[in-house]
N, C-alpha and C positions, 0 to 999 in steps of 0.2 A: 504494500500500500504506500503510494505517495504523498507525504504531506508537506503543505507549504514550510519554507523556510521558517515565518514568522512564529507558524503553531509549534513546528518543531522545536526552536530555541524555547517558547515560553514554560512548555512540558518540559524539556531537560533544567529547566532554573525551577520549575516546581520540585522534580525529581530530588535535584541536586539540594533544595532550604530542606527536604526531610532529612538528607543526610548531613546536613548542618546543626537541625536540632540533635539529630543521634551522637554527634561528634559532640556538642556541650552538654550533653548529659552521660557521655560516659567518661567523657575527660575530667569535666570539674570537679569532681568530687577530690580527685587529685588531690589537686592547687589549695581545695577545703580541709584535706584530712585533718590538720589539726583543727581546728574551729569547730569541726563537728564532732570527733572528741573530744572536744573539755566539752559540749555541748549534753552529748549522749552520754558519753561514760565519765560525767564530772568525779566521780572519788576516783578511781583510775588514776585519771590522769592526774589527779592533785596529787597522786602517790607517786607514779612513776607514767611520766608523758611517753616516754617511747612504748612499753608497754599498750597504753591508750593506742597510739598512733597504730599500733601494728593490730592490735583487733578493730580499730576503723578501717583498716586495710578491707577486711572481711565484705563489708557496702561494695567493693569492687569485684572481691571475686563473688559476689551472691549475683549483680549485674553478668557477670560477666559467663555464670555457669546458666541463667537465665537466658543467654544468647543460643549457647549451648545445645538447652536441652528444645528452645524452641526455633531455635531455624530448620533442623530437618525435620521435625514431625509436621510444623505448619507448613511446609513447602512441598513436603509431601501429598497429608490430607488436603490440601488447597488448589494442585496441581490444576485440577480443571475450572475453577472458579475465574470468571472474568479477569482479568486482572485488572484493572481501574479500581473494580471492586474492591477486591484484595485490596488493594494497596489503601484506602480511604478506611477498611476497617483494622489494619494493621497501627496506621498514623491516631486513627482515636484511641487506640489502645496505649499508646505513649502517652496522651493525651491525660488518660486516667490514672496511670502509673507514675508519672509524673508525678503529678496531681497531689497524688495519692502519697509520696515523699517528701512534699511539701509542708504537708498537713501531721501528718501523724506524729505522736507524740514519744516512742520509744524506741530504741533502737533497735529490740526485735522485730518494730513493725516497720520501722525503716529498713532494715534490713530485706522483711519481705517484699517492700513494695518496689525495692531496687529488683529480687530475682525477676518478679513481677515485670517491670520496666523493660528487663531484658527480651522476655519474649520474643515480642515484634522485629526484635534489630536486624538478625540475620536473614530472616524471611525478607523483611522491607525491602533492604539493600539487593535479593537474588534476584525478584520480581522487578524492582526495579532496574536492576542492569540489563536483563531483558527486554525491560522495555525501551530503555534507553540503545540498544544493542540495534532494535528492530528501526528508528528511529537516527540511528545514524546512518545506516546503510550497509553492505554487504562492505567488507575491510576490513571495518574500523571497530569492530567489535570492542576490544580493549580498550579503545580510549571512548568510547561510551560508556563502559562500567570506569574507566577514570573517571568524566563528566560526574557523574553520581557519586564519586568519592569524594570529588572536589567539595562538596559540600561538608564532608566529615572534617578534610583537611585545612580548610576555610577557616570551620570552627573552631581550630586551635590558634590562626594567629588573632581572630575577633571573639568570635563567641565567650569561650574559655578563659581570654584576660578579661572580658567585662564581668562575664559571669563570677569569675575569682574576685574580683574590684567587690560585685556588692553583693557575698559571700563574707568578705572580711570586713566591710562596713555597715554592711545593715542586717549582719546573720545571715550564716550557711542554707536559710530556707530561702531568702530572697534569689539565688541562681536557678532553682527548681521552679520558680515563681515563672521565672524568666522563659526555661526552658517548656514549660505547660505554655506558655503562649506562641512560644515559635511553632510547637508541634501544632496548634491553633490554625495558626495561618498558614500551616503547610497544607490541612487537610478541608481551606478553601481553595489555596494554588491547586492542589490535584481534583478537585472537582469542578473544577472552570476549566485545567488546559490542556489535562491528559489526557489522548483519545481512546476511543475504545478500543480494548485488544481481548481478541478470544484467549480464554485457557487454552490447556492442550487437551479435546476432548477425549482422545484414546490413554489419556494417563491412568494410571491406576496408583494408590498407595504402593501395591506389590512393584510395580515395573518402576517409580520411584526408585524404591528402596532397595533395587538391584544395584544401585548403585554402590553397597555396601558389598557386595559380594568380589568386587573388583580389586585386588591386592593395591593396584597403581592408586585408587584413592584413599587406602589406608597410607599409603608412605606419603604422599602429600600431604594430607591434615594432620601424620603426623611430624614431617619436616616443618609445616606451617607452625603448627600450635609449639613444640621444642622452640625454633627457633625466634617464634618473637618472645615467646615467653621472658627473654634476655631484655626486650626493651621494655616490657611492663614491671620485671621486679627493680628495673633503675629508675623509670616515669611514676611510679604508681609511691614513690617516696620521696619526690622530687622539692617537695617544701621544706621537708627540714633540712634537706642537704641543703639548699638555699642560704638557710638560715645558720645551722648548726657544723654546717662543714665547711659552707663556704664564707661566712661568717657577713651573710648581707641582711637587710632588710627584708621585712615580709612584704614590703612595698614592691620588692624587687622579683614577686615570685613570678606576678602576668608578666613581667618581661619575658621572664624565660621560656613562658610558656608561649608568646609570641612568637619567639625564637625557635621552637621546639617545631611549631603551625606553620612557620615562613619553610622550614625544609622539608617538614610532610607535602605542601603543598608542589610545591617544586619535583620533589620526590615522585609524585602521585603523577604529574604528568611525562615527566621524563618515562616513568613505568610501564604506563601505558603505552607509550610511543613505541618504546623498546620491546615490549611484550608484542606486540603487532607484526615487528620485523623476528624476532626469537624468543620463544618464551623458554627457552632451556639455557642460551646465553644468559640472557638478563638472570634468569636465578640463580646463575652461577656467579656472578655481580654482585648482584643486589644480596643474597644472604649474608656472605662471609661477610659485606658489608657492617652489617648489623653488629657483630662481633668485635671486629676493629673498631665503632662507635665506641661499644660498651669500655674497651681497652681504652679509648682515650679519654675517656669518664674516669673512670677508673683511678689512673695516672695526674688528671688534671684537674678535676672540679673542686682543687682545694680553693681553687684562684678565679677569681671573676674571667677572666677569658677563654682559661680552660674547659669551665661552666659551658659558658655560651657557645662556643663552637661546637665542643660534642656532642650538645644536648640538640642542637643544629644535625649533624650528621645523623645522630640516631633517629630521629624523625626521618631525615632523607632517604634514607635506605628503609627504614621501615616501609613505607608508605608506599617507596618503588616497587617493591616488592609484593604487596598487597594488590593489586591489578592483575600482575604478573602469576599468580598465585591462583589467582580466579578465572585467569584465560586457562591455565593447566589442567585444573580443577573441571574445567567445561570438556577440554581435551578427551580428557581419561576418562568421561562418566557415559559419553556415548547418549544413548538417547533422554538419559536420566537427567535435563538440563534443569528443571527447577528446583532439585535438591542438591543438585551441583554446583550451583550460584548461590543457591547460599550456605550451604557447608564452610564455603570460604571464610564465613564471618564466626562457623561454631569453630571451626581452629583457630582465628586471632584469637577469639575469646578463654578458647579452652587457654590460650597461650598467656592470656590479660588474667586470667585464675591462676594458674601455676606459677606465674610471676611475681603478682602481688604477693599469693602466699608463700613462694618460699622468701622472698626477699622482708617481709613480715618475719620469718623463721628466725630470718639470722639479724636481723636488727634486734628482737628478742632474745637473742642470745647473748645480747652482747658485743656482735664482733662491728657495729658501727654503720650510718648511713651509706658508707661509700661500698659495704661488703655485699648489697645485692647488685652490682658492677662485675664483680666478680663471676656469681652465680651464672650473669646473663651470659659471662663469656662461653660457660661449659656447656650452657644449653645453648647457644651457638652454632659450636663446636657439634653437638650430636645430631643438631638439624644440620647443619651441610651436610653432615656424613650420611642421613639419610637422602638427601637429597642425588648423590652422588651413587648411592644405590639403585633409587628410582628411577635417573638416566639411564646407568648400566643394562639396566631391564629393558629400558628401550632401543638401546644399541642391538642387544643381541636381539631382538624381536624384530629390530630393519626400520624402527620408527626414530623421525627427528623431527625437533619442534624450532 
């Protein structure tokens, strides 16, 4: 189907502000964690803050296993449902979960209404690179589902510093406040400018979920989810090293996290681009990528510029890699394409769980903000190595991406 230029771009900048709200509400909490511990778990933290800090951690991985557990079942069961559809009852479901984090008053029910929150993410963003996929035209597949990431990545150099700004000036409920109204207006943009698109009527749950039977998508979600895993246990404690390692201002936290948004962004395009011309080069880029970030974190965020730069990098390669990850993921699933787009976001996620919590581990241990730097390295390290597997497989089978 041919659509004019104009409806084209207005649908993909609908697409893309859903994935700008999903980008400030899985990001901010971040930039919040302390605020919302001494909020939630005030004796805690009056006792021992890193402690606090590191079971606030927990709001991320409950989000983040709520991506998890709901991108492949609802991309599954949903398979045939209109997609317009879909996607407006996905976005009011942010809407409530949000909402619903905003409001409540304790932190097991904060906590549930972040797993809650998660739901819709992975689904949103599969349906929508699809759509965005069909909409850009036969090629450019990849930098369609970039388009739609752009909006995640957006939101960390905008969304995420304002959201953090009145987070630490008018209470950590005021960024949820923020984020319930973007999902708002996302889910008037997709109802004025995204056109209709049929499901897939021959889908079934079962021929879905064949997708799971395929060895190549286990080694990819699990290279994906290992390997970012490294940039969420060093993003997902990013405030106190701010403050506490690197010895700045909390005023100084939305910078970083500008800084962090400015090379996701950049990242996210470059990925796409690249995934288009080789999706097996670029991953072999972009992950070890991630790794060398985490090293130069590691090594350097004692110091304001070391901060800045690698917190830059690890964004960049993340993000390149996130595209790239989701054209492979399309690859290897064969006819399975709606639980294959968005699987991609239940490995970041699984990756944004494992991360937070081990790097939560060892900050509670004692061994210091800069030590889940470390961690990210070795999960790294084990995702290229699968990676390097999952090629292999393809060499001897005569396939190349």
């Amino acid at each position: 189907m041919q659509y004019s230029p104009r409806r084209r771009w207005f649908a993909l900048l609908a697409l893309a502000l859903g994935g700008f709200g999903i980008g400030v509400t899985e990001f901010v909490s971040m930039g919040l964690l302390p605020n919302i511990a001494q909020d939630l778990l005030p004796t805690l933290y009056a006792s021992n803050s890193a402690d606090a800090n590191a079971t606030a951690g927990h709001l991320i991985s409950a989000y983040a296993l709520g991506v998890v557990v709901g991108a492949p079942t609802i991309a599954a069961a949903a398979a045939r449902w209109p997609r317009k559809r879909l996607l407006t009852v996905l976005v009011a479901c942010f809407v409530i979960g949000n909402l619903a984090t905003a409001v409540l008053p304790s932190f097991g029910w904060v906590l549930a209404a972040r797993f809650v929150s998660g739901l819709p993410h992975g689904a949103y963003f599969g349906i929508a690179s699809l759509v965005a996929a069909t909409l850009m035209g036969p090629g450019k597949r990849a930098r369609g589902v970039a388009f739609v990431l752009s909006g995640l990545t957006i939101a960390n150099v905008i969304g995420v510093p304002i959201g953090t700004y009145l987070g630490q000036n008018f209470g950590w409920r005021s960024a949820f406040w923020l984020v319930t109204v973007i999902f708002a207006a996302t889910l008037v943009a997709i109802i004025a400018t995204v056109p209709l698109q049929a499901g897939n009527p021959e889908s079934t749950i079962r021929n879905e979920l064949r997708a799971f039977s395929r060895p190549q998508i286990w080694l990819t979600l699990a290279m994906a989810s290992i390997g970012f895993g490294g940039m969420f246990a060093v993003y997902s404690y990013i405030a106190p090293v701010v403050t506490d390692v690197t010895g700045l201002g909390s005023e100084v936290v939305p910078l970083v996290l500008v800084t962090f948004g400015v090379g996701m962004t950049l990242g996210n395009f470059i990925g796409g681009w690249a995934a288009d011309k080789s999706v097996s080069r670029a991953l072999l880029i972009f992950m070890p990528g991630i790794g060398l970030a985490c090293l130069a974190f590691g090594l350097t965020a004692s110091s304001a510029p070391g901060l800045f730069i690698s917190i830059f990098f690890i964004g960049a390669f993340t993000s390149a890699a996130s595209p790239t990850i989701q054209a492979r993921l399309m690859d290897v699933a064969h006819d399975s394409q709606s639980i294959a787009a968005a699987l991609n976001h239940s490995a970041l996620n699984l990756g944004n769980s494992l991360g937070a919590f081990v790097g939560g581990v060892v900050i509670a241990a004692g061994f210091g903000y800069i030590a889940p730097a470390w961690v990210g390295i070795g999960l790294s390290i084990i995702g290229v190595s699968i990676l390097l597997i999952s090629l292999g497989i393809d060499r001897r089978a005569g396939r190349r991406g």
